[in-house]
N, CA, C and O of each residue as an XYZ file, in Angstrom:
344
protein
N     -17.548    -72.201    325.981
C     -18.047    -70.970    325.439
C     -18.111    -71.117    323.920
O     -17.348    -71.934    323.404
N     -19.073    -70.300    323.033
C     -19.243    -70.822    321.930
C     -19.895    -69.128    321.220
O     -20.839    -68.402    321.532
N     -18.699    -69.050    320.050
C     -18.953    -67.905    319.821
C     -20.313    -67.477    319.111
O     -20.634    -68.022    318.055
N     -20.825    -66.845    319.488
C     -22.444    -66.681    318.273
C     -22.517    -64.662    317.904
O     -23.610    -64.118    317.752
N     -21.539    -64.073    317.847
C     -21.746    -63.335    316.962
C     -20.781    -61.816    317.454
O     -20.836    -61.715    318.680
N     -20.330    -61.194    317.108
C     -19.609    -60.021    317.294
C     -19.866    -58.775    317.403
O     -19.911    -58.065    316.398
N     -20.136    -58.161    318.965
C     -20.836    -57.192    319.388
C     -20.453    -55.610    318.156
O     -20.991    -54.504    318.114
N     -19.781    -55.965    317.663
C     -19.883    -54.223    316.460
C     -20.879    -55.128    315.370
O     -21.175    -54.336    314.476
N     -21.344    -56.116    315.164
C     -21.894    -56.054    313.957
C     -23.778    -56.454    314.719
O     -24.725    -57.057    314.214
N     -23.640    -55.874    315.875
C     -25.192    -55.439    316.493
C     -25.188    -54.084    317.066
O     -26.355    -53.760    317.286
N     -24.423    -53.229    317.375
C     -24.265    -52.188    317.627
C     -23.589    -51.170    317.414
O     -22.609    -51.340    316.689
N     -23.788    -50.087    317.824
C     -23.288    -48.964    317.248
C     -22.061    -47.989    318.218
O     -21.637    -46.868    317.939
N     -21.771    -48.687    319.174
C     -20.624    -48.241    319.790
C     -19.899    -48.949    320.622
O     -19.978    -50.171    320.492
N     -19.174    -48.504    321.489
C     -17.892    -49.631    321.628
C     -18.454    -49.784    322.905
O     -19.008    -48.938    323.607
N     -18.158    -51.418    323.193
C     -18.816    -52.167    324.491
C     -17.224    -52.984    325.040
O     -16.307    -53.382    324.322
N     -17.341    -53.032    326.554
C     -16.333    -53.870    327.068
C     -16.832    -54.499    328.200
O     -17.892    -54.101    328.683
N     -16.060    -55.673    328.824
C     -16.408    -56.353    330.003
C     -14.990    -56.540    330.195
O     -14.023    -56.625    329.437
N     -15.243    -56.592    332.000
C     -13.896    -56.601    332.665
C     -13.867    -58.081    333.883
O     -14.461    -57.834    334.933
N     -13.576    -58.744    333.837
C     -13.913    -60.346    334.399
C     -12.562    -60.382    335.487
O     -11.396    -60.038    335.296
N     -13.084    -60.820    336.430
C     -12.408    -61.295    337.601
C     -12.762    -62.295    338.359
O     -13.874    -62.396    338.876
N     -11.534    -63.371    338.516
C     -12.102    -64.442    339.515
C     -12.134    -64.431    340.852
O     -11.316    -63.766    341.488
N     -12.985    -65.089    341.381
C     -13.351    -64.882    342.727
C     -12.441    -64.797    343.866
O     -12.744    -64.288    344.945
N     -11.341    -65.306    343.585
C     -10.311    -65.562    344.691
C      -9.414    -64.707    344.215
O      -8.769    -64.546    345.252
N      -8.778    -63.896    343.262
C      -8.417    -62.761    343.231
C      -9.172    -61.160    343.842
O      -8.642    -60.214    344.424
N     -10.524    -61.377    343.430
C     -11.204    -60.338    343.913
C     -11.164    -60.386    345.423
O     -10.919    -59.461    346.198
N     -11.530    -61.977    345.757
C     -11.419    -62.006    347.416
C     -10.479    -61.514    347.934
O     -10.706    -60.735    348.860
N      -8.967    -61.798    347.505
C      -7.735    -61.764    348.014
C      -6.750    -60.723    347.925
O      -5.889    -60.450    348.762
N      -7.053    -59.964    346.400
C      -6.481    -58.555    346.071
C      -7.396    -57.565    345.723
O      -7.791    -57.330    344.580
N      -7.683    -57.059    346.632
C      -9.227    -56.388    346.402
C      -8.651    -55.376    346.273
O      -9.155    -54.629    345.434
N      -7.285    -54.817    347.042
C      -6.764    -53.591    346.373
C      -6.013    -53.473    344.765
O      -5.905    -52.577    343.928
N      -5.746    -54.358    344.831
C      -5.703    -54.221    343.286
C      -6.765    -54.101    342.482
O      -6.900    -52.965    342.027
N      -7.605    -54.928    342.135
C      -8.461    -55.071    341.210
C      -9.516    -53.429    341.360
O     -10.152    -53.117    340.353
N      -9.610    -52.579    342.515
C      -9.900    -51.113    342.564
C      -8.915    -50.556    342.363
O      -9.184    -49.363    342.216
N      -7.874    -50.739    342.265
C      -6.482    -49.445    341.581
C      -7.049    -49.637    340.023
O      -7.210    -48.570    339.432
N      -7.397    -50.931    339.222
C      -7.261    -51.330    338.467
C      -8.418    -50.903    337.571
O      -8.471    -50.921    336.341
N      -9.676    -50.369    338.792
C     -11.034    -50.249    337.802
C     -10.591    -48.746    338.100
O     -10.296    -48.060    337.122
N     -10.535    -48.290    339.121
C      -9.974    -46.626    339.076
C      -9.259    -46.039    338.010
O      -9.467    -44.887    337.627
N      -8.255    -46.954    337.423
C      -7.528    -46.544    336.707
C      -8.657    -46.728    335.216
O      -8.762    -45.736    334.495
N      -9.280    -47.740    334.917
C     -10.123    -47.504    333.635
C     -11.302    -46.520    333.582
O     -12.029    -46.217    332.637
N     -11.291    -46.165    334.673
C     -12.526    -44.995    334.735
C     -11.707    -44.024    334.281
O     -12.223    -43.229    333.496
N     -10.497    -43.860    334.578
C      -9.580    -42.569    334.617
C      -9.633    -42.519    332.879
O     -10.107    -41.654    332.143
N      -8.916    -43.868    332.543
C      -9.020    -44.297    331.424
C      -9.820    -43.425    330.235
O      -9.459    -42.765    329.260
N     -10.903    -43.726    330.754
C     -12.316    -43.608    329.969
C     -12.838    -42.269    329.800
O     -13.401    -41.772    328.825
N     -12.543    -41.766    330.951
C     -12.780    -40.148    331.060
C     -11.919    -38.982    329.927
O     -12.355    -37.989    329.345
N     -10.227    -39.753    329.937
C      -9.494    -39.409    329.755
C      -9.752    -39.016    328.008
O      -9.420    -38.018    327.367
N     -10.450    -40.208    327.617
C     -10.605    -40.933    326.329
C     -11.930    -39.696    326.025
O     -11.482    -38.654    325.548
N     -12.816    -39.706    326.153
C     -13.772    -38.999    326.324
C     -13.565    -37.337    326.134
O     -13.991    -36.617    325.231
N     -12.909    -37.055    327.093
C     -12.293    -35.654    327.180
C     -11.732    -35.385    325.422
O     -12.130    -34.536    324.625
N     -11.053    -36.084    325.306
C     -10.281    -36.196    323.685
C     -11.032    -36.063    322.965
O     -11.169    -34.936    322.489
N     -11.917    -37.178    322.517
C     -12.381    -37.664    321.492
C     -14.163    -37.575    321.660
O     -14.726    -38.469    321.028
N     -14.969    -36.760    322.311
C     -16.096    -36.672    322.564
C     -17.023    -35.529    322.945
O     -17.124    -35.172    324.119
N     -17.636    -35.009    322.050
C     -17.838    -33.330    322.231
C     -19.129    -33.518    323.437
O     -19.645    -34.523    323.926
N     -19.343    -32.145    323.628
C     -20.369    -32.151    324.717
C     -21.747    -32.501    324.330
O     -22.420    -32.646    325.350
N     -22.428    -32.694    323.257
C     -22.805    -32.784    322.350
C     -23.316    -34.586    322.428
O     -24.454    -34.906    322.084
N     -22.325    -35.597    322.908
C     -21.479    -36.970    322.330
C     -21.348    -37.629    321.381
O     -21.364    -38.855    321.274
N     -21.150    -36.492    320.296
C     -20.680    -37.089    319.203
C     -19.379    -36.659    319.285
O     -18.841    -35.935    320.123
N     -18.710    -37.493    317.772
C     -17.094    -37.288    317.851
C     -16.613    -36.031    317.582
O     -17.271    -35.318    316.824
N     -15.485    -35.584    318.109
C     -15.022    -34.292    318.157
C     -13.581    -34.124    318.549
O     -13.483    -34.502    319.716
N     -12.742    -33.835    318.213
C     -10.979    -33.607    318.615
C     -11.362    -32.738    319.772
O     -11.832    -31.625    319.539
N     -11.203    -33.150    320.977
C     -11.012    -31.761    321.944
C      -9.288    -31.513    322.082
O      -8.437    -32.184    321.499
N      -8.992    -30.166    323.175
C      -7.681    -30.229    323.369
C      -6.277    -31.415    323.802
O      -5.052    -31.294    323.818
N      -7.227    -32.535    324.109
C      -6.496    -33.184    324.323
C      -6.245    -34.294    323.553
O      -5.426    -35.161    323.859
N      -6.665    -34.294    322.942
C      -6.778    -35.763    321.098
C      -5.445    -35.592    320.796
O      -5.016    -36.699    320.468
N      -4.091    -34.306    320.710
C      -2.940    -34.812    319.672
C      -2.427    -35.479    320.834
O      -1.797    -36.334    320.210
N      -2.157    -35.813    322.283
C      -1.317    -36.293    323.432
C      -1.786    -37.279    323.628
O      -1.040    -38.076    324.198
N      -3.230    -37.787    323.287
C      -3.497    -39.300    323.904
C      -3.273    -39.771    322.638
O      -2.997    -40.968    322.720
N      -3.262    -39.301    321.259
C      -3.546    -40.483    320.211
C      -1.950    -40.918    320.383
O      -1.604    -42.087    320.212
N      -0.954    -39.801    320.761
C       0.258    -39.940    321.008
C       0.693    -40.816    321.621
O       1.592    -41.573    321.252
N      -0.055    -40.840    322.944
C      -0.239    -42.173    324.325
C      -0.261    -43.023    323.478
O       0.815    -43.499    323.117
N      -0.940    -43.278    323.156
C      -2.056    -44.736    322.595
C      -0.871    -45.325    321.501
O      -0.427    -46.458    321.684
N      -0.429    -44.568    320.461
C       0.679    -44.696    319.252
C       1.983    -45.423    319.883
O       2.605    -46.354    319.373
N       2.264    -44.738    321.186
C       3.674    -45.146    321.728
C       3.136    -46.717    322.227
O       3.785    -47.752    322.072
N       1.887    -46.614    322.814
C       1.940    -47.850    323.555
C       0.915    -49.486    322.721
O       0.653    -50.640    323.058
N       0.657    -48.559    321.511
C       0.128    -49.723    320.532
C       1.515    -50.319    319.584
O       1.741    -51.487    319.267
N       2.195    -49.287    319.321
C       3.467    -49.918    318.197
C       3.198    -49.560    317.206
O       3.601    -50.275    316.289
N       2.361    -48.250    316.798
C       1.759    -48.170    315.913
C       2.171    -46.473    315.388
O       2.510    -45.792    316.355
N       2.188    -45.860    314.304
C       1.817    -44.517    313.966
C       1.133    -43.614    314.258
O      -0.042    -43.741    313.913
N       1.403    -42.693    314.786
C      -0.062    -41.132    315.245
C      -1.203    -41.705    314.122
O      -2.287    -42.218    314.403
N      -0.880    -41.570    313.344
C      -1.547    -41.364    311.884
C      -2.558    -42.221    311.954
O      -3.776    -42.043    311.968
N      -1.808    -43.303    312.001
C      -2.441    -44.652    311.970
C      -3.196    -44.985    312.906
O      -3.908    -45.977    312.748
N      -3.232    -44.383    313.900
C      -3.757    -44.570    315.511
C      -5.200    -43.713    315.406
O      -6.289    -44.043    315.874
N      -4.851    -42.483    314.630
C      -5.864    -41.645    314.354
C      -6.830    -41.971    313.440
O      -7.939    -41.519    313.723
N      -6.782    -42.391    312.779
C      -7.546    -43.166    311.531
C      -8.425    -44.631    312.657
O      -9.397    -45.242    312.213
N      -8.045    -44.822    313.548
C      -8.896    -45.953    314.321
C      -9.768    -45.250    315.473
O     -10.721    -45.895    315.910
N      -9.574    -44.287    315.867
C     -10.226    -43.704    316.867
C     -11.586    -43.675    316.492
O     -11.841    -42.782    315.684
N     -12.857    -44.624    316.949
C     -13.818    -44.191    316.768
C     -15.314    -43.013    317.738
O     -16.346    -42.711    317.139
């Protein structure tokens, strides 16, 4: 693999890929769906917070408890956590 360039400096919002090998998917298929269930949950969750109806950015009711989430489980400051949320 050979790096040729870094998806924020072609676009304008946040992109991910989620990779699984074949013989895990074959073999723990219940996992790897607890696992995408849970990033949908994820994502929604994220969304709800940080994404007006609108979809631009916006604090909804739930932005001070996840940046909170996110702070406890980055190692990091509210503050500081908040200042990265894009």
């Amino acid at each position: 693999m050979k790096l040729i360039g870094y998806t924020g400096d072609e676009v304008a919002w946040q992109a991910g890929a989620t990779t699984v090998a074949t013989r895990t998917a074959n073999e723990r298929r219940d996992l790897v769906g607890r696992y995408l269930r849970a990033v949908a949950k994820g994502r929604r969750d994220y969304v709800a917070a940080f994404i007006g109806p609108d979809g631009k950015p916006k604090d909804g009711l739930t932005a001070p408890s996840v940046v909170t989430t996110i702070a406890k489980y980055v190692g990091q400051p509210a503050e500081q956590v908040k200042l990265g949320i894009s």
